[in-house]
DRENTORLO-173620 format. One line per 8 residues: for each residue x, y, z of C-alpha. Coordinates in pm, 1 decimal, padded with zeros to 6 digits. Layout:
X/Y/Z | ...
This chain:
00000.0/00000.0/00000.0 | 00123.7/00358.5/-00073.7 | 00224.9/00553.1/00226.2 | -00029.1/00851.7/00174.4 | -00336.5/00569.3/00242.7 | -00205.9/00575.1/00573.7 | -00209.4/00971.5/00690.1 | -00448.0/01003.6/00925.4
-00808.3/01172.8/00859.6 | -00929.0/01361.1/01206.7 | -01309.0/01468.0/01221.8 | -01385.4/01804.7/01334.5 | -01607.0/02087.2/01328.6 | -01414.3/02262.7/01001.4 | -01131.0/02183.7/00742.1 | -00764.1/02299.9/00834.5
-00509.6/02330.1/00596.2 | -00180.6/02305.2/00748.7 | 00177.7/02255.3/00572.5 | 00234.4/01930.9/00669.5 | 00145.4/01596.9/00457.8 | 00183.2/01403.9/00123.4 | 00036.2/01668.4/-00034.1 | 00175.4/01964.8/00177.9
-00125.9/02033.8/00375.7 | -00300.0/01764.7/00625.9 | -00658.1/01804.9/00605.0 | -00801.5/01805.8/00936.3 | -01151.1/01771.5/00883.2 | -01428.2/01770.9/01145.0 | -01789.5/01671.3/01078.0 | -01730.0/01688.0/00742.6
-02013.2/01700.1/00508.8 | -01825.9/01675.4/00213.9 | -01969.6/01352.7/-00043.4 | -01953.3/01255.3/-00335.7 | -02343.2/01116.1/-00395.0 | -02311.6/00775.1/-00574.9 | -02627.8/00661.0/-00440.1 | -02864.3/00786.4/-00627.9
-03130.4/00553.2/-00664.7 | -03129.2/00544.6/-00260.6 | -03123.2/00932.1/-00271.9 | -03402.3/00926.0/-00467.4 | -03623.3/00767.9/-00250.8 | -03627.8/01013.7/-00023.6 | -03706.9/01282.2/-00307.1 | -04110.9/01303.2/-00269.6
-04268.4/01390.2/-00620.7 | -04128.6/01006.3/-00692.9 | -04460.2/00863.4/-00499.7 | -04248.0/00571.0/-00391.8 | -04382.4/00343.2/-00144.2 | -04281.5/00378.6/00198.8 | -04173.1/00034.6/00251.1 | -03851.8/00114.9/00138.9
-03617.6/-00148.1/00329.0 | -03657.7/-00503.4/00176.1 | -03590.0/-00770.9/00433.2 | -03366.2/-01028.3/00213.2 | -03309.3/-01395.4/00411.9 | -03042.6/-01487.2/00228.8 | -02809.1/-01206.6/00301.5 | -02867.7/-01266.3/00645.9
-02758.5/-01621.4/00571.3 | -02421.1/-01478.6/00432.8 | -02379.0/-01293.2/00634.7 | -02367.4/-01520.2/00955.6 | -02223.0/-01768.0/00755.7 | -01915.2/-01532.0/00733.0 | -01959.0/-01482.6/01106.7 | -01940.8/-01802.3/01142.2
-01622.6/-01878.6/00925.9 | -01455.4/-01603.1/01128.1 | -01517.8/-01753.3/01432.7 | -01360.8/-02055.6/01312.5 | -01065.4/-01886.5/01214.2 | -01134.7/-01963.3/00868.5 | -01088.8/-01629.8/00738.8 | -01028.7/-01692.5/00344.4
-01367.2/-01816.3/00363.6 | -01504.2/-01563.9/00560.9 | -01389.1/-01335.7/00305.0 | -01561.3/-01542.3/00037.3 | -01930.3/-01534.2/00224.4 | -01870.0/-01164.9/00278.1 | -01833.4/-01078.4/-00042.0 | -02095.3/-01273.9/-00177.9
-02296.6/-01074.8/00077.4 | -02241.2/-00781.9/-00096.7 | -02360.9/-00903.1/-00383.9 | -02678.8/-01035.2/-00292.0 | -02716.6/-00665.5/-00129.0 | -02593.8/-00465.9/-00466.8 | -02879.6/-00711.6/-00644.7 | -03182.0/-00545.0/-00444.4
-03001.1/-00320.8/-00208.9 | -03181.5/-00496.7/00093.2 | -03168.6/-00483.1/00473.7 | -03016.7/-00709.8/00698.1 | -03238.0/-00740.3/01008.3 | -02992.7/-00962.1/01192.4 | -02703.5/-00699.6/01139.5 | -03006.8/-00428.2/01217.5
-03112.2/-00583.2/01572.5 | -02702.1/-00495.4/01661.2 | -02665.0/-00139.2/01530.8 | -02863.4/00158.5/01711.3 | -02981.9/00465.8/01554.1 | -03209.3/00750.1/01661.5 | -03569.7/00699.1/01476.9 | -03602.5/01003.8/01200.0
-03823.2/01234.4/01261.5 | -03843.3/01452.2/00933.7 | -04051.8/01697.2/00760.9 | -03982.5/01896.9/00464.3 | -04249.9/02136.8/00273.0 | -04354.6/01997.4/-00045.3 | -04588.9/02265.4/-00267.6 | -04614.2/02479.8/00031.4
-04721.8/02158.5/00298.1 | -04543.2/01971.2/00562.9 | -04480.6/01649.6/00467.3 | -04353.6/01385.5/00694.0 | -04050.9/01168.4/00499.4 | -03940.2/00991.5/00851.5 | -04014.7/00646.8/00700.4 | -03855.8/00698.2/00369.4
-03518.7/00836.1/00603.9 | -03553.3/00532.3/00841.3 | -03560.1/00308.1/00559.2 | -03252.6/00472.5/00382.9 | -03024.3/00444.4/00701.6 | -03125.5/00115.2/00745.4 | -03020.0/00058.6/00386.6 | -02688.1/00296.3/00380.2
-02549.0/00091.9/00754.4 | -02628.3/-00244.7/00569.1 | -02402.7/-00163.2/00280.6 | -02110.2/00023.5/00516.9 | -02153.3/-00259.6/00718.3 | -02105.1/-00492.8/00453.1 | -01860.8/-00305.4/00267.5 | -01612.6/-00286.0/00601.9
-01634.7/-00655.9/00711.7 | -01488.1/-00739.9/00346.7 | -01217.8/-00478.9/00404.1 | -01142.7/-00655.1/00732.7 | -01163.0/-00997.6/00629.6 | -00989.8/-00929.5/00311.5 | -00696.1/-00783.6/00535.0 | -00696.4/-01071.0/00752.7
-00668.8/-01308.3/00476.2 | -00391.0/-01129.3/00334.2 | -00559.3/-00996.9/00035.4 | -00442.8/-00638.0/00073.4 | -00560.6/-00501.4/-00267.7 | -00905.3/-00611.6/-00181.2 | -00880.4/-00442.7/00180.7 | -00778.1/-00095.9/00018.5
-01082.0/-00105.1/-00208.6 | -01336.1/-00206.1/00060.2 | -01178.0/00036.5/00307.7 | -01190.1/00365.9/-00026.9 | -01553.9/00205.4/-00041.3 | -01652.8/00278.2/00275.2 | -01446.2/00626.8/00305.0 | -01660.3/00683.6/-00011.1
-01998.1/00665.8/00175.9 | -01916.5/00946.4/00423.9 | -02049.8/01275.9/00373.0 | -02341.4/01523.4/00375.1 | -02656.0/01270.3/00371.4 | -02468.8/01019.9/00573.3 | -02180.8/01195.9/00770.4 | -02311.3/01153.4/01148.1
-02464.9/00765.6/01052.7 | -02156.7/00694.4/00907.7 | -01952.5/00798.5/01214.1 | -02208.7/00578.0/01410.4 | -02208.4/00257.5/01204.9 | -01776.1/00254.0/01272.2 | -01821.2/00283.3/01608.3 | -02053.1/00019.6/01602.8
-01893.5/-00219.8/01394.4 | -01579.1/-00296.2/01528.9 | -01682.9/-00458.7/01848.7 | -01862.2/-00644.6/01646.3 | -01621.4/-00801.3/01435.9 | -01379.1/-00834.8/01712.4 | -01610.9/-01007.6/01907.2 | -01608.4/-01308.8/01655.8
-01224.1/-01244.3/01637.2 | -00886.1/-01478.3/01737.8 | -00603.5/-01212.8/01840.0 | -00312.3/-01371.0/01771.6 | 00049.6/-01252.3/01645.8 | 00071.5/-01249.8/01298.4 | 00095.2/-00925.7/01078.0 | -00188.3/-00910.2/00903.7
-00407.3/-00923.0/01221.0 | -00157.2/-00615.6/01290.3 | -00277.8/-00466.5/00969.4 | -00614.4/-00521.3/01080.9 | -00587.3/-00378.6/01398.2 | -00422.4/-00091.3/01183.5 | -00711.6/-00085.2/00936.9 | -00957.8/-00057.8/01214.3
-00777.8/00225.1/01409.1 | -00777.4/00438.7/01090.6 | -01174.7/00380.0/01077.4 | -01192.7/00458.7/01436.3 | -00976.9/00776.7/01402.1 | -01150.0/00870.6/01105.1 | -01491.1/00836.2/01357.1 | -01337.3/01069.0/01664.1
-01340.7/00771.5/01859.8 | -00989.4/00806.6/02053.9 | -01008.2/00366.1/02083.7 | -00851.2/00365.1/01736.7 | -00538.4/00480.9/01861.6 | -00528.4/00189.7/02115.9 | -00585.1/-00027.0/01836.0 | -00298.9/00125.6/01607.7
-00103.8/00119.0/01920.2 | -00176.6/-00243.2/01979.3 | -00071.5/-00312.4/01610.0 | 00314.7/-00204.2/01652.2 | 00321.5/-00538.4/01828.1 | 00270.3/-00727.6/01536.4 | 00403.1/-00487.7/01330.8 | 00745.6/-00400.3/01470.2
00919.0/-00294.2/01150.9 | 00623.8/-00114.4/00944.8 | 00726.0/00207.9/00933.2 | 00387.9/00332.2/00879.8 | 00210.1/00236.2/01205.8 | 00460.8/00496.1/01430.1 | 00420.6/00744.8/01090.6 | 00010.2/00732.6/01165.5
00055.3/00757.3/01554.9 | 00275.5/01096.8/01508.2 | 00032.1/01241.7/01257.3 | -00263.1/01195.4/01493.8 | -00043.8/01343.6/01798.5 | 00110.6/01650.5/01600.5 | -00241.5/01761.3/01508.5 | -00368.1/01711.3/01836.3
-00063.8/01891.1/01967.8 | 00137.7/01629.2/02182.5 | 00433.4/01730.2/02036.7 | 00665.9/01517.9/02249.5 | 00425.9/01215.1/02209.5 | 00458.8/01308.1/01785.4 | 00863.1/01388.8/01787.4 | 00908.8/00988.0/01928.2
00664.1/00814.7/01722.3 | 00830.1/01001.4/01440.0 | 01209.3/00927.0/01495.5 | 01085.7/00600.0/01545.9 | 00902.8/00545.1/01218.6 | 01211.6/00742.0/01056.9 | 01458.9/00474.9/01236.6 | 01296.3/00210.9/00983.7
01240.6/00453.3/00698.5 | 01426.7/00780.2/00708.2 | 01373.9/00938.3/00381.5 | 00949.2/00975.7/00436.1 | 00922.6/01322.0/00381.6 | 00557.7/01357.7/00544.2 | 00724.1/01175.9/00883.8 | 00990.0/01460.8/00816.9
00742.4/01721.1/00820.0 | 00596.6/01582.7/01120.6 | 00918.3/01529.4/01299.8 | 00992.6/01945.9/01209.8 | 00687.6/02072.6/01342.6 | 00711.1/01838.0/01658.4 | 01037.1/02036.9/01699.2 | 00911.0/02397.1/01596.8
00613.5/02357.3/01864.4 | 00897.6/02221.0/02129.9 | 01151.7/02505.7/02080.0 | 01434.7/02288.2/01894.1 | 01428.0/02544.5/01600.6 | 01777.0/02355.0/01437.6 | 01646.9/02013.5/01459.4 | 01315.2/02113.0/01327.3
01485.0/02317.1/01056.3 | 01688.1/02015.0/00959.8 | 01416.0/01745.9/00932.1 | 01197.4/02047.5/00700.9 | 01533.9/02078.6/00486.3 | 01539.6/01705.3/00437.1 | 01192.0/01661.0/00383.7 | 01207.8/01929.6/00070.7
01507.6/01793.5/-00068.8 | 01316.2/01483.8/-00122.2 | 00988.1/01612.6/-00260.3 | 01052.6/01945.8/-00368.6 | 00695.9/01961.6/-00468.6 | 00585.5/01982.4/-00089.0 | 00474.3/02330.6/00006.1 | 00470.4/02187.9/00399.2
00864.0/02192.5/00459.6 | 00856.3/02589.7/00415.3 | 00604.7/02672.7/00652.1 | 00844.9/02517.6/00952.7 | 01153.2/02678.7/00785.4 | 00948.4/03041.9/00757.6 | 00892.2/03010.3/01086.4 | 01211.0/02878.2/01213.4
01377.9/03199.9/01045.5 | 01138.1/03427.6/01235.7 | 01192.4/03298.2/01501.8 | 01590.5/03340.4/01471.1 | 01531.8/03682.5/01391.5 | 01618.9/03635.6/00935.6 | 01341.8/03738.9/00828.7 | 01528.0/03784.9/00451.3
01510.6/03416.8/00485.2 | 01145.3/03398.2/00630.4 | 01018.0/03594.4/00297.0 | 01211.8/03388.4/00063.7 | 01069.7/03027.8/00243.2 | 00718.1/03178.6/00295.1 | 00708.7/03268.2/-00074.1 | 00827.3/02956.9/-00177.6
00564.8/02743.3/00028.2 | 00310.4/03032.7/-00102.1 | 00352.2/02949.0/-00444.9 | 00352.0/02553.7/-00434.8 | 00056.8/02536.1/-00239.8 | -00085.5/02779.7/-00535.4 | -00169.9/03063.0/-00233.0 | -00351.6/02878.4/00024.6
-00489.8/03083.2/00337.5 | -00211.7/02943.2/00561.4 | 00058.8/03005.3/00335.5 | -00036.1/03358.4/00233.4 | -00058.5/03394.0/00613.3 | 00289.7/03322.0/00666.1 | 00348.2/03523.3/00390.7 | 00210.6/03852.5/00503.0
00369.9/03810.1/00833.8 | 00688.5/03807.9/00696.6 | 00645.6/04120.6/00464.3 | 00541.8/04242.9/00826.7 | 00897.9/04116.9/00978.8 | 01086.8/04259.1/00684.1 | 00937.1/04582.7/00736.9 | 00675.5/04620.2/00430.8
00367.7/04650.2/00623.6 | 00103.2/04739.2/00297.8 | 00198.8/04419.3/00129.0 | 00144.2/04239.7/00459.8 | -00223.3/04415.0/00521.9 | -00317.5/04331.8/00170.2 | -00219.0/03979.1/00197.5 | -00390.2/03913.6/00546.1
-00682.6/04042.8/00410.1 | -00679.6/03863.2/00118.6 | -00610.0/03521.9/00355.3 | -00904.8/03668.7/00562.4 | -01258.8/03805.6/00532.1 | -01251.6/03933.4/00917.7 | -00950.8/03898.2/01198.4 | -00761.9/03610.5/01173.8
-00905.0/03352.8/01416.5 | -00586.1/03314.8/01649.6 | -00758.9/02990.6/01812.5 | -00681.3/02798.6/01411.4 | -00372.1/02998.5/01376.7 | -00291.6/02817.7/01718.5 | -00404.2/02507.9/01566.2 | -00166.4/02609.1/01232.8
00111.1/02607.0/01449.9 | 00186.6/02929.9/01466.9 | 00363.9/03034.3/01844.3 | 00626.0/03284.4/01921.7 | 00702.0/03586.9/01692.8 | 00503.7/03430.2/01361.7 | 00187.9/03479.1/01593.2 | 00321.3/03798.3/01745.2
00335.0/03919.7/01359.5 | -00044.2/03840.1/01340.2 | -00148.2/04030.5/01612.6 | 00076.6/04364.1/01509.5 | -00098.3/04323.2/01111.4 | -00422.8/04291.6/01304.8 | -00391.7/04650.5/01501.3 | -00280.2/04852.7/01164.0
């Protein structure tokens, strides 16, 4: 699997763009509602001029059948097989797109209770939502136990397309069911599960904790924890812990998850990245400016590296070679809001204080919100900057 499947997706309340990452800015996204609607004959149910009947959910026997039958495989420990009735689950779902009322009497979700106006008059559509959640956490359900099984039968392809299936799903008509349904799953499946030592129940365990991240719920870092176990030279699982630690500000915690995953892979430029702004937010300004160095020499492409060496200048007091990062990192990242906010503050450090107004308010519609710059990383004089562009 490529490296980038692995960075870590956090759920929030907005998107922040910050210049670390594969493509040099980590998405941290919070109740995201972005989706890309594939489901259109589902979303179309719940359009009312259609006049389709409210008995939306078709009970279907023999997926249940598959459905345990892969339960039962699992338990069994025979998981090529479990793979194999899993799959054929989905199919039998993707003929009718049916219900599975023994996987429905183990998931909870709050009963609908909408209305929207149609020609002017309320018109209740809580059935027709009911019946399309019951659908949509059938087919995520479905569509994750592959993923797992395929993972734990080492058929690693197949995992990466069930787990982009079910990353698919999530967004503005199922965003907080789709958060619910992960939750939910997992003890599921584990609870028909063997631990035992081998990798690819690491790269379960892995798999999982990336779902569970993805979901806010903080278990999936025990699980990616757990993983390293099984997984002692895989770069990647130390690479995932650091990204979810530098976002979520444990610098320390990041800086040793990422000099370990760069003991077993040192030339990872986003662990680089990671590894610099561990050491901008802890004060090490050389070590930080040496990992960002290393990290562009290897993907000059990478707007992220600049950021930490614009701000390591500023903080040092060059703030000749602030401008000349912070335009640099401007211009790859094609003028993002965080980059052009670097920017401006250092046309503010190098003493050109219209260019850094017009660029802040360009980056800006009001203030800039020091609470994400906080979250950006910015600290010391780079937020200092902010604050002086703020009272011109």
């Amino acid at each position: 699997m490529k490296r980038s499947s692995f960075r870590v997706t956090i759920i929030a309340s907005l998107i922040l763009l910050v210049g670390v990452g594969a493509t040099g800015v980590r998405r941290v996204i919070r109740r995201s509602d972005n989706f890309s609607t594939k489901s259109t004959a589902l979303q179309s149910r719940l359009d009312p001029k259609d006049n389709v009947d409210a008995s939306l959910a078709i009970d279907d026997s023999k997926l249940d059948e598959k459905i345990q039958a892969g339960f039962t495989e699992l338990k069994a420990n025979h998981r090529k097989s479990a793979q194999t009735n899993f799959e054929d689950a989905v199919n039998v779902f993707e003929q009718k797109h049916s219900v599975s009322n023994w996987l429905l009497t183990k998931l909870s979700f709050q009963t609908s209770k909408s209305v929207i106006t149609v020609n002017g008059k309320p018109a209740n559509i809580s059935q027709e939502v009911n019946s399309y959640r019951q659908v949509m956490a059938t087919q995520q359900s479905l569509y994750e136990f592959v993923a797992f099984c395929s993972q734990l039968a080492g058929d690693e392809g197949n995992a990466e397309k069930y787990f982009n299936k079910v990353d698919e799903m999530r967004g503005v008509m199922w965003g907080a069911s789709w958060i619910d349904v992960v939750r939910q799953i997992h003890p599921i499946f584990l609870s028909y599960l063997t631990p035992d030592e081998s990798e690819q129940f690491g790269k379960y365990l892995l798999m999982a904790g990336r779902f569970l991240l993805t979901a806010e719920d903080l278990s999936g870092l025990d699980l990616i924890r757990r993983a390293k176990h099984n997984l002692p030279k895989d770069a990647t699982v130390p690479a995932l812990i650091a990204s979810y630690l530098i976002v979520n500000h444990d610098a320390a915690g990041a800086k040793s998850e990422a000099q370990a995953s760069l003991a077993l892979n040192p030339d990872e430029p986003s662990v680089l990245i990671d590894l610099a702004t561990a050491e901008w937010l802890l004060g090490e300004l050389e070590p930080a400016a040496s990992a960002a160095h290393k990290a562009a020499t290897l993907d000059p492409a990478l707007p992220g590296p600049h950021a930490t060496l614009a701000f390591v200048a500023l903080e040092s007091g060059d703030s000749a070679l602030a401008l000349k990062e912070a335009e640099v990192g401007n211009q790859l990242s094609n003028g993002h809001k965080f980059f052009k906010t670097i920017l401006a503050v250092c046309f503010e450090a190098s003493g050109d204080q219209k260019k850094a107004k017009k660029l802040m308010a360009e980056a800006w519609e009001d203030a800039p919100d020091e609470d994400q710059l906080k979250a950006w990383f910015f600290r010391g004089k780079p937020l200092e900057y902010v604050r002086v562009i703020a009272k011109h």
